[in-house]
C-alpha positions in Angstrom: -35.3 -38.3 26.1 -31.6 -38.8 26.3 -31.6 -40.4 29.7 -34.5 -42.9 28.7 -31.9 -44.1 25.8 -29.5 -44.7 28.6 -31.8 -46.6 30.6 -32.7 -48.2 27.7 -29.4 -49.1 27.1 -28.6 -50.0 30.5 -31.5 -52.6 30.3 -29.4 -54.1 27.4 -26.1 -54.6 29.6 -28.5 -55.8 32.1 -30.2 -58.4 29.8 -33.7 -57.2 30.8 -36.8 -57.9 28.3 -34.1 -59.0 25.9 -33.0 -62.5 25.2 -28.9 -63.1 25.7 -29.5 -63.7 21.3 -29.9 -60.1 21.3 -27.6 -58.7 24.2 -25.1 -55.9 23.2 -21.7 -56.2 24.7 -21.9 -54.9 28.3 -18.4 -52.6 27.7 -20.6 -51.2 24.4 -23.6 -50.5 26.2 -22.2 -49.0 29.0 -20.0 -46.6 26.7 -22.7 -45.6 24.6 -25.3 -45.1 27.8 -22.0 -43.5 29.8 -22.0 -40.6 26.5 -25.5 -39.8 26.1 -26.0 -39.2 29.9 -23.0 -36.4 29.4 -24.9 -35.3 25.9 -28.0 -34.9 28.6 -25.8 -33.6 30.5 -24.4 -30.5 28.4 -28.0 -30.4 27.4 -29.2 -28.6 30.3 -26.2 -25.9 31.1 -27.8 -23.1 32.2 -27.2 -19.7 29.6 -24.7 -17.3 30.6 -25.9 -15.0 33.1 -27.0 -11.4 31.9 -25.1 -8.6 33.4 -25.2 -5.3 30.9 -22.2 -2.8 31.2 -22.8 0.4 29.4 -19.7 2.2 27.7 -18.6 4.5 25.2 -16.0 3.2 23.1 -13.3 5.3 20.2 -11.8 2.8 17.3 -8.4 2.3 17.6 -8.3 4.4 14.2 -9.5 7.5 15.6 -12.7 7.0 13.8 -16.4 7.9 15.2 -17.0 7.0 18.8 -19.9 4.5 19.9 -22.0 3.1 22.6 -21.7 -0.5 23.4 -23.4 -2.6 25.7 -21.6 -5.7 27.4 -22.2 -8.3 29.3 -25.2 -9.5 27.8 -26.0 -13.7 27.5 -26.1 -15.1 24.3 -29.9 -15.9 24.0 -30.0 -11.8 24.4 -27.4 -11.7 21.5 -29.1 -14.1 19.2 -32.5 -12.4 19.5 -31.1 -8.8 19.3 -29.0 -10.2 16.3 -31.8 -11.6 14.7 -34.9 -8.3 15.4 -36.4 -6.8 12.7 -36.7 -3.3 14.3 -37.3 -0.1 13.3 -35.6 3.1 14.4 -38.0 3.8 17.4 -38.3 0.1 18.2 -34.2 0.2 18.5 -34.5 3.1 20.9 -36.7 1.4 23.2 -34.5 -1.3 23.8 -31.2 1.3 23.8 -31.7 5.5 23.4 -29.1 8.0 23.3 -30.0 11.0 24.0 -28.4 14.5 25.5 -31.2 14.6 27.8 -34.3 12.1 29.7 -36.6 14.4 27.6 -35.1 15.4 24.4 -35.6 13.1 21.2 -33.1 10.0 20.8 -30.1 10.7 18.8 -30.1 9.0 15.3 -27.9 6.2 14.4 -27.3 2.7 13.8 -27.7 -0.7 15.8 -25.6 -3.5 15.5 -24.6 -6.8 17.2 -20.8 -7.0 16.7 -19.7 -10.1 18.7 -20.1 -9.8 21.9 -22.1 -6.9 22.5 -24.8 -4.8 21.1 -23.5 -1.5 19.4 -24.7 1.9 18.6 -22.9 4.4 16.3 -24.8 7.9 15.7 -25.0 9.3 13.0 -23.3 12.6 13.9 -20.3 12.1 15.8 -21.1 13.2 20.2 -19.8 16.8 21.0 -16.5 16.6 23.2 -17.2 17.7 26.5 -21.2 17.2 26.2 -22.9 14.3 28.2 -25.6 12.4 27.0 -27.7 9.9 28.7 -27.6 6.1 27.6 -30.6 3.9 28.4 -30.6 0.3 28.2 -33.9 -1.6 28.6 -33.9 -5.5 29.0 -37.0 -6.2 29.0 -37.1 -4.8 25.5 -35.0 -7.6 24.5 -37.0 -10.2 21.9 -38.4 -13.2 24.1 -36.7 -12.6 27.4 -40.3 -11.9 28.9 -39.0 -10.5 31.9 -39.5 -7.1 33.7 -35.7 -6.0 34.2 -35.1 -2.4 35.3 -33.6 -0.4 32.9 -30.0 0.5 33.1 -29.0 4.3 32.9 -25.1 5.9 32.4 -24.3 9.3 31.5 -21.6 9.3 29.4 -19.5 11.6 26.6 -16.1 12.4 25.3 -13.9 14.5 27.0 -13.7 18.2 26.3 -11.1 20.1 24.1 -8.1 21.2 26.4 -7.8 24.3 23.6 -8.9 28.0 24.6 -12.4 29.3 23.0 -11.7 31.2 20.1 -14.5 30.7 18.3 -17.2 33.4 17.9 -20.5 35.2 16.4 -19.3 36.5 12.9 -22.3 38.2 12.0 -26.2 38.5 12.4 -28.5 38.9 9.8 -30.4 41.3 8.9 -27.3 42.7 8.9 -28.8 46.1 9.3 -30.4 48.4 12.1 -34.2 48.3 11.5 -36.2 45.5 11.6 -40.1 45.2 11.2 -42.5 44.7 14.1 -43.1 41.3 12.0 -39.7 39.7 11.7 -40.0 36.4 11.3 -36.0 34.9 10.7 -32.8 35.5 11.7 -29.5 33.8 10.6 -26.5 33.5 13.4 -23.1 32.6 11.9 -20.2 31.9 13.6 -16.3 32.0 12.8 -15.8 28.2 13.0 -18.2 25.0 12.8 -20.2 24.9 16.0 -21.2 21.6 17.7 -24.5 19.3 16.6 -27.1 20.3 19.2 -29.8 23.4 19.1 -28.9 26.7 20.0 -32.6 27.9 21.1 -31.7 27.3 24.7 -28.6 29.6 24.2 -30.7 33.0 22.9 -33.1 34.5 24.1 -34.5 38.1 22.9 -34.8 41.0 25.0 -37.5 44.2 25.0 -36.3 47.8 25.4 -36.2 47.4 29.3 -33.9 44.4 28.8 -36.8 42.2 29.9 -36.8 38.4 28.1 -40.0 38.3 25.4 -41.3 34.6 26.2 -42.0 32.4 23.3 -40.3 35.1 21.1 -37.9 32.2 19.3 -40.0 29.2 18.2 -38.7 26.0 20.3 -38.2 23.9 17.7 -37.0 20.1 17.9 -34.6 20.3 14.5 -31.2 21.6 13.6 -31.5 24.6 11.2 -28.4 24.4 10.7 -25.7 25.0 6.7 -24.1 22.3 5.4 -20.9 23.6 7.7 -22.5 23.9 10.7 -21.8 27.4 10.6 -25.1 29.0 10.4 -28.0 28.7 12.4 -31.6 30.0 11.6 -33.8 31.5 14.4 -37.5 31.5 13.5 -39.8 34.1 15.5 -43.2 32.1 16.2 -45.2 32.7 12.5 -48.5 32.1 15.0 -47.5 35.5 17.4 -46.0 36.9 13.9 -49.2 36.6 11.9 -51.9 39.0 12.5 -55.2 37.5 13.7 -54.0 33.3 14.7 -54.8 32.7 17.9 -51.1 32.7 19.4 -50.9 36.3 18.4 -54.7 37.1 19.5 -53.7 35.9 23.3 -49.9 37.2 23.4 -49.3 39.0 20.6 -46.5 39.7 18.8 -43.2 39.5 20.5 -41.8 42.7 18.9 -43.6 46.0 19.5 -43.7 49.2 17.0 -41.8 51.8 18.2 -39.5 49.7 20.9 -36.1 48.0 20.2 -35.3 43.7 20.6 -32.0 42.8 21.7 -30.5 39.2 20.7 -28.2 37.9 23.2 -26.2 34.6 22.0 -24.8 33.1 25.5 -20.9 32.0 25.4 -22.4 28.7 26.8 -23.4 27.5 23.4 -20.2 25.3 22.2 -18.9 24.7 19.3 -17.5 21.2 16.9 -14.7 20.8 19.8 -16.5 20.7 22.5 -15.3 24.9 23.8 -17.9 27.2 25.1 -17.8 30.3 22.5 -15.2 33.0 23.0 -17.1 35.5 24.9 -21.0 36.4 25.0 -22.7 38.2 22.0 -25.6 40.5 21.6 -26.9 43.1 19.5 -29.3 45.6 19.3 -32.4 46.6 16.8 -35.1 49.5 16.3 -38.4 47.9 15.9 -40.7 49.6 13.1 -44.2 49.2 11.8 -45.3 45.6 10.3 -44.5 45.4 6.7 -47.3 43.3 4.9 -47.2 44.3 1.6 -45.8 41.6 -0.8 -42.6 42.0 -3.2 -43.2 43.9 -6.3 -40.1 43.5 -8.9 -41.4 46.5 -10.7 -39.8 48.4 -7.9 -36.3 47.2 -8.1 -33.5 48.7 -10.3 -31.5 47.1 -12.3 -28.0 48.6 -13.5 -26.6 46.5 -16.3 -22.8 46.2 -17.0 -20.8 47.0 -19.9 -20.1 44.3 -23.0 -16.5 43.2 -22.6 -16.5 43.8 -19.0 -16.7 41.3 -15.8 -18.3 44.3 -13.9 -21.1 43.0 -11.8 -24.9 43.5 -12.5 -26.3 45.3 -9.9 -30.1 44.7 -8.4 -31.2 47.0 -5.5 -34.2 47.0 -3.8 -36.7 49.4 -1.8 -36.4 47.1 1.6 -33.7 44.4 3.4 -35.1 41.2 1.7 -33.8 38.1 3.3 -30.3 36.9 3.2 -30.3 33.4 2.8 -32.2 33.4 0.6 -30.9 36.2 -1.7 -28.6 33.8 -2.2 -30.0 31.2 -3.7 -33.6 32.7 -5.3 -32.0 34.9 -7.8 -29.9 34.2 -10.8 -28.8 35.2 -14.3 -29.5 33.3 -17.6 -28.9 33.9 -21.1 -31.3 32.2 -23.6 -32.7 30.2 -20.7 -29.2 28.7 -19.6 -27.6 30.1 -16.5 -24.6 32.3 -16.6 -21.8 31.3 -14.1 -20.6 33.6 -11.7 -20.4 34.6 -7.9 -23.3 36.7 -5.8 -22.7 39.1 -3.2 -25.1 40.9 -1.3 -24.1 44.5 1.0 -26.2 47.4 1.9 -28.2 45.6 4.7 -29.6 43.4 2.1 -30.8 46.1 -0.1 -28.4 45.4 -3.0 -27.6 42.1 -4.8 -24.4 42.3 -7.5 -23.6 39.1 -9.4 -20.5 38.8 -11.4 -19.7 36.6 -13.8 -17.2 33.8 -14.9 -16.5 34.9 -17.9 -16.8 38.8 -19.6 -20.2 39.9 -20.4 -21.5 39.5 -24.4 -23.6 42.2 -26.0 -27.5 41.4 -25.9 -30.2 40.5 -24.2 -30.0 38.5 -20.4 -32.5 38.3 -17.9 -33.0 38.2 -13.9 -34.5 35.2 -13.0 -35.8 35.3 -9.7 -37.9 32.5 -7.8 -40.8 32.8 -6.0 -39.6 31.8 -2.5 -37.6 35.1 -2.1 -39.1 36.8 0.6 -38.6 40.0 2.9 -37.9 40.3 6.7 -41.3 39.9 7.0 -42.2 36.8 5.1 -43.9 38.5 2.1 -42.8 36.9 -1.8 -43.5 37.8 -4.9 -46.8 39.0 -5.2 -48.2 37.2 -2.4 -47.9 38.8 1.0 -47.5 36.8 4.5 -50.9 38.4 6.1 -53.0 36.6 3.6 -51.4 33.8 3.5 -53.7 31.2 5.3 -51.9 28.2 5.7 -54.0 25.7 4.8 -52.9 25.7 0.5 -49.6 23.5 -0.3 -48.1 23.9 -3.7 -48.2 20.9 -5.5 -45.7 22.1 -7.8 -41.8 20.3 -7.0 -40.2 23.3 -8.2 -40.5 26.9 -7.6 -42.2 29.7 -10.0 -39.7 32.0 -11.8 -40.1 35.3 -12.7 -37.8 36.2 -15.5 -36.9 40.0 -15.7 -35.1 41.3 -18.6 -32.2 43.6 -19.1 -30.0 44.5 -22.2 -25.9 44.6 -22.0 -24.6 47.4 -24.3 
């Protein structure tokens, strides 16, 4: 279009199909044909040429480190700037991951400037790699079939000696039913982001590894701290009569011993490898499938005036974690402040409260979800349980058991 102006124009200095009435100034016309040639020109510059550089870059504060992509043209900028995408349609065009086959990390995309930016949203282990895929014909509108472009990359590892290590196991005590179904790993100090499945495995009584004893799960059981992890035994092999445990059976036996063995390879927030390896052993018993009865457990009330705990015991190790949130106190319905503790392999729950005890009447209150080693609640035992009922409820029954301080 431009350049038929400019002929046009150049017909004007010529004087063609115009009459010399109507001719423009031959220095006019040639200045104005002479600027939209270089307007036609600049028209037609080619884009700047596509040549992706993957990198992992730390803000000069110190703050979370990213992944950026470089050296992409500024069509490719413009249409990544402007997508609509959801998560997974982000991680098509650029994943993070710590391996080709696990799940891409979470996080957010962003165009900032020249390049295309991802920031996770849990900061990368030091001294972990993870493998960054860039795809550009995933790009809005480029319509071409690029190869994807592949860097393994991650922060360097802590140049401090291991120190950290496992604390404690739970159950805490020797015994544990042919059923188990959880465990609870903590650690001295926070550990890193990832899965520890790959780092445990269970052993029988002729230190042989039980396959598909720990269930392989793709999430993070992890507390708030990163301090505790929660190993679940497959419920399928655990539960009497599903078809896991018809073909393999349960991965304990009655009468035999399971060894957990934590490998020091599992690291921790800075990037070390633990301390040193762990393991520990346990006598395997019969399968408890009877469900909690609160008539059985004692209660020993404290004295009026006192601070002197309440003490709760019970006839079998119920579960830790959740001992420690599935009972409480309350006093006319309102809760009593205080701190829980919970010794004697799980057997014994003592709360203490805030302020001194006042004559009258209180009560236990204890939620539904509490379970045993096994899985069995309150009233409702895991064997019968056959998965296919969801409580509608959003809150947990109570049970309210009451006890008098004198």
């Amino acid at each position: 279009m431009l350049r038929a102006v400019a002929g046009w124009l150049g017909g004007w200095v010529a004087g063609d199909h115009v009459s010399p009435a109507t001719k423009l100034p031959r220095y006019l016309a040639t200045y104005l044909a002479t600027l939209l040639l270089l307007a036609a020109a600049c028209g037609r510059a080619p884009a700047t040429a596509s040549n992706p550089v993957i990198a992992l870059a730390t803000p000069e504060d110190g703050g979370t480190a990213y992944v950026e992509v470089t050296g992409l043209s500024a069509s490719e900028l413009d249409a990544l700037g402007s997508a609509d995408y959801t998560a997974d349609q982000w991680s098509e065009v650029l994943r993070v991951a710590v391996a080709p086959d696990a799940p891409a990390m979470l996080g957010t995309y962003a165009v900032t400037g020249s390049a295309l930016r991802f920031t996770p949203a849990f900061p990368f282990d030091p001294g972990r790699q993870y493998e960054v895929r860039f795809d550009p014909s995933r790009v809005p509108g480029t319509g071409e079939a690029a190869a994807p472009i592949v860097a393994t990359l991650g922060r360097p590892a802590s140049t401090a000696v291991p120190s950290t290590v496992v604390a404690r196991v739970y159950p805490s005590g020797d015994v544990v039913p042919e059923n188990l179904l959880r465990m609870y790993v903590e650690f001295s100090d926070p550990m890193g982001r990832r899965s520890g499945v790959e780092y445990m495995k269970v052993l029988n009584e002729a230190g042989q590894e039980i396959e598909g004893a720990i269930l392989p799960l793709d999430y993070e059981f992890w507390s708030p701290d990163h301090k505790r992890f929660t190993i679940f035994f497959d419920p399928g092999r655990v539960k009497d009569g599903i078809l896991p445990n018809r073909e393999m059976g349960r991965p304990l036996t009655y009468g035999g011993s399971m060894t957990l063995v934590v490998s020091r390879e599992w690291r921790d927030a800075r990037g070390l490898p633990l301390k040193e390896d762990f393991q520990r052993t346990f006598r395997v018993t019969a399968a408890d499938t009877e469900p909690l009865d609160t008539g059985s457990w004692g209660i020993q009330p404290p004295p009026a005036g006192s601070r002197a705990g309440v003490v709760v015991t019970f006839p079998e190790p119920l579960d830790h974690g959740l001992l420690m949130r599935a009972l409480g106190v309350t006093r006319g319905r309102a809760p009593v402040e205080g701190g829980i503790a919970v010794d004697m392999a799980e057997t014994r729950w003592t709360f203490t409260p805030a302020s001194p005890w006042q004559a009258g009447g209180y009560e236990l209150l204890a939620l539904d979800i509490l379970e045993d080693l096994a899985g069995n609640q309150i009233g409702r035992a895991f064997e019968v349980d056959n998965f296919d009922t969801v409580d509608k409820s959003p809150n947990p029954q109570t049970i309210r058991i009451p006890f008098m301080v004198r």
